[in-house]
N, C-alpha and C positions, 0 to 999 in steps of 0.2 A: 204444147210441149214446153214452152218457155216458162207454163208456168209451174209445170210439174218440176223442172229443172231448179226453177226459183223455189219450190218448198223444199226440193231436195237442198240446198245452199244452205237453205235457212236452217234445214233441219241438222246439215251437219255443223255450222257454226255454232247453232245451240247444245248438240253434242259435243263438241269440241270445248265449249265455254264450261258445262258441266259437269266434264273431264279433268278441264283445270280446277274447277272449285272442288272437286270431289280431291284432288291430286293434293291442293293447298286445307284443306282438313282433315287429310291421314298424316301430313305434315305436322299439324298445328296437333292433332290427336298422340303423334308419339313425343313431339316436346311438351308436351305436361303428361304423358307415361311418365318420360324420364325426371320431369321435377317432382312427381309425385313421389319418385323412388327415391328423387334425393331427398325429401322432406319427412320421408318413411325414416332415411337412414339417418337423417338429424335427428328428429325427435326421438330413436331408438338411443340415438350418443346420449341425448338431454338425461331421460330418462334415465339409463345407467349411470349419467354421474349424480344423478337429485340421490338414487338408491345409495351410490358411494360416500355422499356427501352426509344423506341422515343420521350417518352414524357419528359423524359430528355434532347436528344437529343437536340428535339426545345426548351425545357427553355434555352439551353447554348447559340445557335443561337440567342435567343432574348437577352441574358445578351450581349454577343459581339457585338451586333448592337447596343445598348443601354448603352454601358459601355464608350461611349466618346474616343478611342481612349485607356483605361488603357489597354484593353485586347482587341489582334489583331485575335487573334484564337480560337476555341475551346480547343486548349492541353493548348493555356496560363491558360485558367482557370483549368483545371484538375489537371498542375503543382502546382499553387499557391493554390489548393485545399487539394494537398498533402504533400506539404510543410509549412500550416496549422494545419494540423492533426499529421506530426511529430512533427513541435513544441511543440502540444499541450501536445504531447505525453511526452515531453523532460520537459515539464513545471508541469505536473501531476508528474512526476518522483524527480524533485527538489521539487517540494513539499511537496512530503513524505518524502526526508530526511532532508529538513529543520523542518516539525512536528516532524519528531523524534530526531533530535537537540536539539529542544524548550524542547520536553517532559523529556529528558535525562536533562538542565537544570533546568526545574520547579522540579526534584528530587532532582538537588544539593540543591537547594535554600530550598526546604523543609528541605532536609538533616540539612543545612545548619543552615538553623533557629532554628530546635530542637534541638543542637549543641548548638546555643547559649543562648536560653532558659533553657536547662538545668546550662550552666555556670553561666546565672543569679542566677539562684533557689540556687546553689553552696555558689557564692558570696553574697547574700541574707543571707544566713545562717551564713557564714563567718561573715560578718560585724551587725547582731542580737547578736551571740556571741559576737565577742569583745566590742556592746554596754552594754551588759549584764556586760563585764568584765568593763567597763571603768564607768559605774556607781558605780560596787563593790567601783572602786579605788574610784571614786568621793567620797563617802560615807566615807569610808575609810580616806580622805584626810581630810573631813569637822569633823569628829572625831577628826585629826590631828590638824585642826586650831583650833577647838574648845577649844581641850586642852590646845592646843600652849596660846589662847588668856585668859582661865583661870591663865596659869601659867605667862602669862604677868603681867594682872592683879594684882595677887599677889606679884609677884617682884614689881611691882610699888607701892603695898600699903605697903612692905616691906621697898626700899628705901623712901620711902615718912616716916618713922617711925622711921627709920633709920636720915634721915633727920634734922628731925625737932627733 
């Protein structure tokens, strides 16, 4: 009995261990299903972008048979396509800081201008004043001839009196 007991043991640890490996390769069996399916659905993307992209492909073909001689390959043109696009890169770049140059000066010059518009308004005032003051004097002066030429006057009818 003990021993039939002991094959029965054996027989279901073996069953039992069997069960695991069978349990651990329907495991291992549906993850490479699923990479399979992912590697399905990659190479179905590849594949539609190679078909999206050949028609690139033959425009470059027909630029280099059509191009006389400028461009001998297809990488000539890819090069000069990317040596292009830094420029343009490098030209958009100096752009913005020659606009922001310009802008930085159109501030002086504003700056600038109200600076000497106020100095006008200053000077304006300045030289209103001293007209104000140099009519005072004019006025002032033509009192002075005025007097002066009465008191001429007078001396002249004085020595003229005197005179005669």
């Amino acid at each position: 009995m003990k021993e039939n007991d002991a094959r029965k043991e054996s027989a279901e640890a073996t069953t039992e261990m069997e069960q695991q490996k069978l349990h651990k390769i329907k495991r291992d069996l549906e993850q490479l299903h699923a990479r399979r399916d992912y590697v399905v659905v990659q190479a179905k993307k590849i594949k539609d972008e190679r078909n999206r992209l050949s028609v690139y492909g033959k425009f470059l073909e027909r630029v280099v048979t059509e191009s006389q001689q400028e461009f001998l390959e297809v990488p000539d043109i890819l090069n000069r396509f990317s040596t292009l696009r830094r420029v343009k890169r490098d030209l958009l770049v100096q752009y913005k800081e020659q606009d922001e140059v310009l802008e930085r000066k159109r501030l002086q010059i504003q700056q600038y201008r109200q600076r000497k518009k106020n100095e006008i308004l200053i000077q304006n005032s300045l030289l209103s004043e001293r007209q104000g003051k140099l009519e005072e004097v004019r006025g002032g002066l033509k009192v002075i001839q005025d007097e002066y030429e009465q008191e001429r006057g007078r001396v002249k009818s004085i020595n003229c009196e005197v005179t005669m």
